[in-house]
SELO-323605 format. One record per residue (C-alpha): residue number from 1; residue in one letter; x, y, z. Coordinates in Angstrom, 1 decimal. Example, Ala and Ser with C-alpha at 12.3 -4.5 7.8 and 13.67 -1.06 7.14 Angstrom:
1 A 12.3 -4.5 7.8;
2 S 13.7 -1.1 7.1;
***
This chain:
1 X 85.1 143.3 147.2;
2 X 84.5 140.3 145.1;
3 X 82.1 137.7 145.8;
4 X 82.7 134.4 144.6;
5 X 85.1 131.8 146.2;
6 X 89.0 131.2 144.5;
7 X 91.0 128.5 144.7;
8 X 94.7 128.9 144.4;
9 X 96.9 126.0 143.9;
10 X 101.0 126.0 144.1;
11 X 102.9 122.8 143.1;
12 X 106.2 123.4 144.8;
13 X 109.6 121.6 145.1;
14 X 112.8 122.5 146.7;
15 X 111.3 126.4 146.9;
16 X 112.5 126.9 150.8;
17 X 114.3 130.0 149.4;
18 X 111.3 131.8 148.4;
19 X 108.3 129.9 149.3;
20 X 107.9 132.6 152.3;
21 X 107.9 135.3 150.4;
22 X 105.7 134.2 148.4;
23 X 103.3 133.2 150.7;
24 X 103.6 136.6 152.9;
25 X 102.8 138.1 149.1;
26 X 99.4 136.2 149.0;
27 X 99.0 137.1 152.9;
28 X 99.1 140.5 152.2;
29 X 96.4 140.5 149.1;
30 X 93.5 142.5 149.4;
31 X 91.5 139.6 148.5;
32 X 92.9 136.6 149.7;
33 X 92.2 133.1 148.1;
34 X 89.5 131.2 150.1;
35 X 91.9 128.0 149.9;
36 X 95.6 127.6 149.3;
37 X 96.8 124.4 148.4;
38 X 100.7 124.1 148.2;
39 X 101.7 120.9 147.0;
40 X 104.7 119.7 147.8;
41 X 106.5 117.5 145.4;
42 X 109.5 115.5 146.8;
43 X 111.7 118.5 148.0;
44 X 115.0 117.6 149.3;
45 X 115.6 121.0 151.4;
46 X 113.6 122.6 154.1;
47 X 110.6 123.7 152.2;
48 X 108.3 120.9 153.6;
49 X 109.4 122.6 157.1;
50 X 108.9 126.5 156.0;
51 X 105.1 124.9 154.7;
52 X 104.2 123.7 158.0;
53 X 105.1 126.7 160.0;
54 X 103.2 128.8 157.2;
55 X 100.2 126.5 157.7;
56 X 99.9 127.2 161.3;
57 X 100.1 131.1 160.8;
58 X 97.5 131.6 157.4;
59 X 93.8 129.9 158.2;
60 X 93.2 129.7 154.0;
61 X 96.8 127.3 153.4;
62 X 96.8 124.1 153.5;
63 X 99.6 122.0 152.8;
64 X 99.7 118.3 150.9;
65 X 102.4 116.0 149.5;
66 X 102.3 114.1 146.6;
67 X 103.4 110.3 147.7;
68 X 106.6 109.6 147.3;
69 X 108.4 109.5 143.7;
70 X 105.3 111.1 142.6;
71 X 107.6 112.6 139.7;
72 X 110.3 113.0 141.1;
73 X 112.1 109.7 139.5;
74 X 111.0 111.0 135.8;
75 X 114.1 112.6 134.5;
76 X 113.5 116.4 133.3;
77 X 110.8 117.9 135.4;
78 X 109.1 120.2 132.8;
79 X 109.3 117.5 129.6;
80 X 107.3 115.1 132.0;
81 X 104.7 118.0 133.3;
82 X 105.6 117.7 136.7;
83 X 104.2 120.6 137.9;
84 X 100.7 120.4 136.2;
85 X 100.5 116.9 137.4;
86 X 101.5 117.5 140.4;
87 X 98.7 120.5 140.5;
88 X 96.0 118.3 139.1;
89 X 96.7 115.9 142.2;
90 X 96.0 118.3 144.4;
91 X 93.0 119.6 142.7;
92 X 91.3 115.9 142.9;
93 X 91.4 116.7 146.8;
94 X 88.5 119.3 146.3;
95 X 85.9 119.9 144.6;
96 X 86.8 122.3 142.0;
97 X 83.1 123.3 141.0;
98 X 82.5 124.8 144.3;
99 X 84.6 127.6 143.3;
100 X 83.9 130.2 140.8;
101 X 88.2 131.1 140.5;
102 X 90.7 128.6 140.0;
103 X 94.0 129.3 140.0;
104 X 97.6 128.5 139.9;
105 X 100.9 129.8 141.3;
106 X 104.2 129.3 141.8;
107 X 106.6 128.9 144.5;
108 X 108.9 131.8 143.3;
109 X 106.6 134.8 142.6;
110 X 106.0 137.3 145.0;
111 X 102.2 139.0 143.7;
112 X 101.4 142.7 144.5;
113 X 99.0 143.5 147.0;
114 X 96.4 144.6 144.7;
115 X 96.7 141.1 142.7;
116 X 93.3 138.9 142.9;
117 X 91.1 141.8 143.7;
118 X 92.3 143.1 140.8;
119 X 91.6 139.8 138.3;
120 X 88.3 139.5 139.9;
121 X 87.3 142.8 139.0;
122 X 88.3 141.9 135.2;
123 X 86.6 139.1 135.1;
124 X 83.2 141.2 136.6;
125 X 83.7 143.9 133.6;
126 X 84.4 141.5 131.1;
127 X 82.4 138.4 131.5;
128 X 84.0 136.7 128.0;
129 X 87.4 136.9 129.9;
130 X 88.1 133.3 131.3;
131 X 91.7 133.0 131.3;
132 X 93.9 135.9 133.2;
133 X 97.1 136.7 134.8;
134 X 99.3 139.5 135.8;
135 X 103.1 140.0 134.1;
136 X 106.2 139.1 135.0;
137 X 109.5 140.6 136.0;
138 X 113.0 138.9 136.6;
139 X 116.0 139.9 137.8;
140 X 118.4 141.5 136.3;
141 X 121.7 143.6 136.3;
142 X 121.0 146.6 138.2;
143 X 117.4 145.8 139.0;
144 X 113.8 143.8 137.3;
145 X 113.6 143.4 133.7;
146 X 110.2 142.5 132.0;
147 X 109.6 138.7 131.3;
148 X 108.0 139.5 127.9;
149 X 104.8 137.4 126.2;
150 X 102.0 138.1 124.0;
151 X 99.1 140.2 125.8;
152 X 97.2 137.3 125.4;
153 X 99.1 134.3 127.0;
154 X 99.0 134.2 130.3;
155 X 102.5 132.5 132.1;
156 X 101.6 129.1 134.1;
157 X 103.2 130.7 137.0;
158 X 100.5 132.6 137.7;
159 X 97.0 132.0 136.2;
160 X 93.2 132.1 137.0;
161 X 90.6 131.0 135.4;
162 X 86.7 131.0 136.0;
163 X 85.1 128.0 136.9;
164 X 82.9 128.0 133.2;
165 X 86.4 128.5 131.6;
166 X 88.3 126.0 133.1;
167 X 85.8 123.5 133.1;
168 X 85.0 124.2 129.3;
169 X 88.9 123.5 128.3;
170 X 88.9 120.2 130.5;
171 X 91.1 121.7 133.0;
172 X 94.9 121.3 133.0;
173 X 97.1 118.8 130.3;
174 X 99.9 116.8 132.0;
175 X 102.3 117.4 129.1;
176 X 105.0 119.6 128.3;
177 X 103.1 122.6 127.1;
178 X 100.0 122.7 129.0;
179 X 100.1 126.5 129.6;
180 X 100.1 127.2 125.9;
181 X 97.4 124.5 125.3;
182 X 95.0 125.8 128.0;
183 X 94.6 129.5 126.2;
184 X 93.9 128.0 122.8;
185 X 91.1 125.4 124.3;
186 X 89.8 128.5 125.7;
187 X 89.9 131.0 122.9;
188 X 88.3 128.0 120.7;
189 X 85.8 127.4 123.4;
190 X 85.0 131.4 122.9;
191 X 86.9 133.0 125.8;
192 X 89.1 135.8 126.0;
193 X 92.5 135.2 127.4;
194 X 95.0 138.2 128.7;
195 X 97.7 138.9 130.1;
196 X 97.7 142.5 132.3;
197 X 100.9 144.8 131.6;
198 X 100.4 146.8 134.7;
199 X 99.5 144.3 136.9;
200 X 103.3 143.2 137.6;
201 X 104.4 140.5 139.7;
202 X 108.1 139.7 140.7;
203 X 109.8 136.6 139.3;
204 X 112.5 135.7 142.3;
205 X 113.9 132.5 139.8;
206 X 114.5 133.5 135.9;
207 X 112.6 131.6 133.6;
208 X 113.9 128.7 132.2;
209 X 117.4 128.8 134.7;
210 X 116.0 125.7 137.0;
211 X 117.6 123.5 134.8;
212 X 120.2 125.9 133.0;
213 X 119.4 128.6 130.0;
214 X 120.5 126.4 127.4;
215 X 118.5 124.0 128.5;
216 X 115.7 126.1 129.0;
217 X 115.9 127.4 125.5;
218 X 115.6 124.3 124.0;
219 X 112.9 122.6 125.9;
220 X 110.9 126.3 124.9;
221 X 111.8 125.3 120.8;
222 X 110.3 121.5 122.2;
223 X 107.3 123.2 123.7;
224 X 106.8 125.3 120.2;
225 X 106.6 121.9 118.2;
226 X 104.3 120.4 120.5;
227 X 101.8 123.1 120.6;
228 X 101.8 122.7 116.8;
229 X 103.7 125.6 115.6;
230 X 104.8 126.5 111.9;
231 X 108.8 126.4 111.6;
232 X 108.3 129.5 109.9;
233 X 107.2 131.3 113.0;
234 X 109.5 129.4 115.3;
235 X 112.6 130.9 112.8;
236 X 111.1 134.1 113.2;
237 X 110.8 134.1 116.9;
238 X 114.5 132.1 117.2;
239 X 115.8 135.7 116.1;
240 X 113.9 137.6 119.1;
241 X 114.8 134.9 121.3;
242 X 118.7 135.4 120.3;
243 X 118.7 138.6 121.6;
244 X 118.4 137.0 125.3;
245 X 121.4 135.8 127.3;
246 X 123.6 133.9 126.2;
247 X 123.2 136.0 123.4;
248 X 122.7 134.6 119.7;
249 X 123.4 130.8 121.4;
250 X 119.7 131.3 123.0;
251 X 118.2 131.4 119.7;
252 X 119.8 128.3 118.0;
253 X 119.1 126.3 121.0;
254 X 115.5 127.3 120.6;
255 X 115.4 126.6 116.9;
256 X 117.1 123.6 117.9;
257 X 115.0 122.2 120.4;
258 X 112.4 122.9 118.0;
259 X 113.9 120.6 115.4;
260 X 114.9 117.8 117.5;
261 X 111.8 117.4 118.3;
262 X 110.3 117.2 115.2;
263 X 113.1 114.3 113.8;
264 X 112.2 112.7 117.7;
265 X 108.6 112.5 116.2;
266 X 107.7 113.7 119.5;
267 X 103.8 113.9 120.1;
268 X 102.2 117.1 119.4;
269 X 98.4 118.4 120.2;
270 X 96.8 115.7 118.1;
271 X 93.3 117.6 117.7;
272 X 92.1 118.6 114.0;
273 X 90.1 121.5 115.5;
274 X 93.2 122.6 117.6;
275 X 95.7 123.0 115.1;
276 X 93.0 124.4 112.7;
277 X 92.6 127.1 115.4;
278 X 96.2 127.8 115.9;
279 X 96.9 127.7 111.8;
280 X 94.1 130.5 111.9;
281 X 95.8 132.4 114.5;
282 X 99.3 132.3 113.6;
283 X 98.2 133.8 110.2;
284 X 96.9 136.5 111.5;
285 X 99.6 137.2 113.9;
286 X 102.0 137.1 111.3;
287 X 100.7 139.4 109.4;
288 X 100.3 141.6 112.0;
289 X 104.2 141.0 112.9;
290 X 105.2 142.2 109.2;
291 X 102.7 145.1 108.8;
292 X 103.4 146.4 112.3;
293 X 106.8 148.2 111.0;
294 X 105.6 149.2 107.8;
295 X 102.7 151.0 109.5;
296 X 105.3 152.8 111.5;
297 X 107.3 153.7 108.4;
298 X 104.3 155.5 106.9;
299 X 103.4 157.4 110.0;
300 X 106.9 158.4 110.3;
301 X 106.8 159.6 107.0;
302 X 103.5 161.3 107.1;
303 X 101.8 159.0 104.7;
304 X 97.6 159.2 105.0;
305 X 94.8 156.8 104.1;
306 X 92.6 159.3 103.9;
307 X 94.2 162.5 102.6;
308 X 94.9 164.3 106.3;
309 X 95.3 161.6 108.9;
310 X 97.4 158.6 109.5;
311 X 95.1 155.4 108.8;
312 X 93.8 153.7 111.9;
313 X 95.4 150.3 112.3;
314 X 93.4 147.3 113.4;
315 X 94.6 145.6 116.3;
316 X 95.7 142.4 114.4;
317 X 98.0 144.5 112.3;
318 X 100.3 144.9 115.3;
319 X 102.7 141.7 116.2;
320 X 102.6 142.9 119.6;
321 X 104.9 139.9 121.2;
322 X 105.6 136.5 119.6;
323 X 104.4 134.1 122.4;
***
């Protein structure tokens, strides 16, 4: 088992439909968090209640409130970081330097048994890894279909980071975006960041439907903008996103969102090294995303580099995911 001490922390609001499960999830780990803050944020149902009763039955969860109006009385939740303010609040109540893990979950995800002890041991056997999370699935017609991302972003809904990590990057941005900012700060600061395919955790609220898909879809174009994304790659990915439900609509609100927010003039990452970084990195993955099917087409036609064997791609020549 792990040494070290982890600190999980859950901003929550109006969650009383699956804020049990998930806790009975985190209960059942193999490696339980030493502290679980849930913070919740204004709910209007019975999750305050469901908290309380939770509290009294798991020694590692304890349970805070933001005051009231906190951010609640700030329009759309996720374009006013809600949730990562809310999260930073209840990080000030510790001491986050005591703990070698920090972490974050949400309300909604129910983790496998196996799900810290397993992050832990990553980060032992790879000590550049300072940024990790498990994927996600959602539900779907006739069972759980994968929430897709690039390996190496890691959802908000469920991250760690080390202690070096996480203090290197600053901690957690109260803007829209903050889970794509994060991972950059730490790949520029030198750390790996990664998201495990096998290590599968169930998403019990689709992404993006809090607020409506539409809705959801366009605030994800927004969140492209602000991280500081090409519109060439944002038209690119539009066409992957089209392919979710509502079908072709998702992809124009995306693009949309995307654009509106660029006429809005609405704030992005304003960091010279930052978008340097990303301009680097989108490169790269973009060439990756166009070679990746022609390197198919020449193994399916049995074309050789070096006279007998298909060449052997490098890893960036494969546009694994868009993120």
């Amino acid at each position: 088992m792990s040494a070290g001490r982890m600190l999980i922390v859950s901003p929550v609001r109006n969650e009383a439909e699956h804020i049990e499960r998930t806790a009975r999830s985190v209960a059942a780990q193999t490696r339980r968090p030493d502290l679980w803050l849930v913070v919740d944020d204004g709910s209007e149902d019975e999750t305050p209640a469901i908290l309380r009763r939770l509290e009294r039955e798991l020694p590692f969860l304890r349970v805070l409130s933001t005051p009231p109006s906190y951010t609640t009385d700030h329009g759309d939740r996720h374009a006013v970081a809600a949730a990562p303010r809310a999260f930073n609040w209840a990080l000030a109540t510790e001491d986050p330097s005591t703990f070698t893990h920090v972490g974050k979950l949400d309300g909604d995800i129910e983790l496998p048994s196996n799900y810290f002890e397993r992050l832990l041991a990553e980060f032992e056997r790879d000590h550049s890894l300072g940024l990790a999370g498990g994927t996600l699935v959602g539900r779907a017609e006739g069972g759980w279909r994968p929430e897709r991302v690039a390996e190496h972003h890691v959802r908000g809904a469920l991250k760690l980071y080390t202690q070096p990590c996480f203090e290197a990057i600053g901690g957690v941005q109260e803007r829209l975006g903050w889970d794509g900012i994060d991972e950059t700060y730490a790949r520029m600061h030198g750390f790996q960041t990664r998201s495990f395919g096998d290590l599968i955790a169930r998403h019990h609220r689709p992404c993006g439907s809090a607020d409506g898909w539409l809705k959801g879809r366009v605030r994800g174009g927004e969140t492209h903008y602000v991280l500081g994304f090409h519109l060439l790659w944002v038209v690119l990915k539009s066409f992957k996103v089209a392919a979710s439900r509502p079908l072709l609509i998702s992809g124009a609100a995306f693009l949309y969102g995307y654009i509106r927010a660029a006429a809005r003039g609405t704030p992005r990452v304003d960091d010279a090294d930052y978008r340097r970084f990303l301009r680097e990195d989108l490169r790269w993955r973009l060439v990756g995303t166009v070679r990746a099917p022609l390197y198919r087409v020449r193994r399916r036609l049995g074309s050789t580099a070096d006279g007998g064997r298909p060449a052997r791609a490098k890893s960036s020549d494969f546009g694994r995911s868009f993120m």
